[in-house]
NUDOMAR-310050 format. One record per residue (C-alpha): residue number from 1; residue in one letter; x, z, y. Coordinates in steps of 0.001 Angstrom, whole numbers. Last residue first. Layout:
<NUM 'A' <X Z Y>>
...
This chain:
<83 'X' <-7727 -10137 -2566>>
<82 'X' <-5671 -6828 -3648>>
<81 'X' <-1990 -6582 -3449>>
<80 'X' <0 -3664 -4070>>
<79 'X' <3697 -3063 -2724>>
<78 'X' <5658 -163 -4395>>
<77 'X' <8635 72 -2033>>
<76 'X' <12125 2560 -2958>>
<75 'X' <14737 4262 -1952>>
<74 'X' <13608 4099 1477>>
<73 'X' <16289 3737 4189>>
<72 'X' <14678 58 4835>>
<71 'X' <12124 1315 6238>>
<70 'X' <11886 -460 9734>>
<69 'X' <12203 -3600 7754>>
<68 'X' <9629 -2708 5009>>
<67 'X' <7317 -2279 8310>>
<66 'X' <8934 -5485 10018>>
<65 'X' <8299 -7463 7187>>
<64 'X' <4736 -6608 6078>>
<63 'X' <3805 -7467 10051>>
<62 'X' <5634 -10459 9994>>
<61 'X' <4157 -12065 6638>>
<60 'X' <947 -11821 8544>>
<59 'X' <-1340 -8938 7446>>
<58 'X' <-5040 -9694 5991>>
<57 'X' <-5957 -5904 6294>>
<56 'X' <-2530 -3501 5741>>
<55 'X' <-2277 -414 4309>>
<54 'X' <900 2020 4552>>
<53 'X' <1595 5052 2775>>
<52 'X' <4556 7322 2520>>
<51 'X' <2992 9273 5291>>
<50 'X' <-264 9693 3955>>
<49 'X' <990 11766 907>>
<48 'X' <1470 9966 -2282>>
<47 'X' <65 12107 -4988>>
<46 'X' <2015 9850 -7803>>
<45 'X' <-907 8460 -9442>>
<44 'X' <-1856 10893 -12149>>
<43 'X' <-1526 13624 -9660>>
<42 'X' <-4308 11700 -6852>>
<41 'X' <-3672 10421 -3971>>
<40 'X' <-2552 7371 -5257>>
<39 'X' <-5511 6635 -7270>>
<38 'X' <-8005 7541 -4664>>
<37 'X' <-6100 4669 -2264>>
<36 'X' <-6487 2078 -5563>>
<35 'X' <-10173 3368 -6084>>
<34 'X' <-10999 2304 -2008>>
<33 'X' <-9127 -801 -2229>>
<32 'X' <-10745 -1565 -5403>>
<31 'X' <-13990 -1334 -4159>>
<30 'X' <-13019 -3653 -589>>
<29 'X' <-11651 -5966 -2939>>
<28 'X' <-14975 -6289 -5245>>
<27 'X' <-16724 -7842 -2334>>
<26 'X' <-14271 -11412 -2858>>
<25 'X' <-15681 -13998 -336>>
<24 'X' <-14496 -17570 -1401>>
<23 'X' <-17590 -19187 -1463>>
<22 'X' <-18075 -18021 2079>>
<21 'X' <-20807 -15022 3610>>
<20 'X' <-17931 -12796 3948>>
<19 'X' <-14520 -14344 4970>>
<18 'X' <-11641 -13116 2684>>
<17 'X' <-11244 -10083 749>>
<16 'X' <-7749 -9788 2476>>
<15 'X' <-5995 -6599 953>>
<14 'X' <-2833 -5212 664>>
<13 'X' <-1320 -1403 551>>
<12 'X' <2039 -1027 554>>
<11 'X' <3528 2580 -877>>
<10 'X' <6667 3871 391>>
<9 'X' <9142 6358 -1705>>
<8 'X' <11999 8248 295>>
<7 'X' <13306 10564 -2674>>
<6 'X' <14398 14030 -1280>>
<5 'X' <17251 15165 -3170>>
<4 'X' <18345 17777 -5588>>
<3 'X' <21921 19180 -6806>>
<2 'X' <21852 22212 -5026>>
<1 'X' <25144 24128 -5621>>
């Protein structure tokens, strides 16, 4: 008897660094962005393969909606924000 199972995991990606050249221009997102997707990848941070990730650049509310929506069999979301 084979008692495992395939967890369906999904990782959101967020970021909006805002408008560059405005006071509220953040250039650190893009940095983290890039050290948050390294993270995953790696052992330490769960070595999420592409397919259980998603990223999204200054998404409407829709857009993160529908893609949750359209996985709702997953047993689980892990939804980081950066901006």
């Amino acid at each position: 008897m084979n008692l495992s199972t395939t967890l369906k995991k999904r990782l959101i990606l967020i970021y909006n660094e805002g408008i560059e050249g405005t006071k509220s221009y953040l250039k650190g997102v893009l940095e983290d962005m890039t050290n948050y997707q390294a993270f995953f990848k790696s052992i330490e941070g769960g070595a999420w393969l592409p397919t259980e990730k998603k990223v999204f650049h200054k998404p409407t509310v829709n857009q993160v909606e529908d893609y949750i929506k359209a996985n709702a069999d997953s047993d689980y979301f892990l939804i980081v924000f950066c901006g």
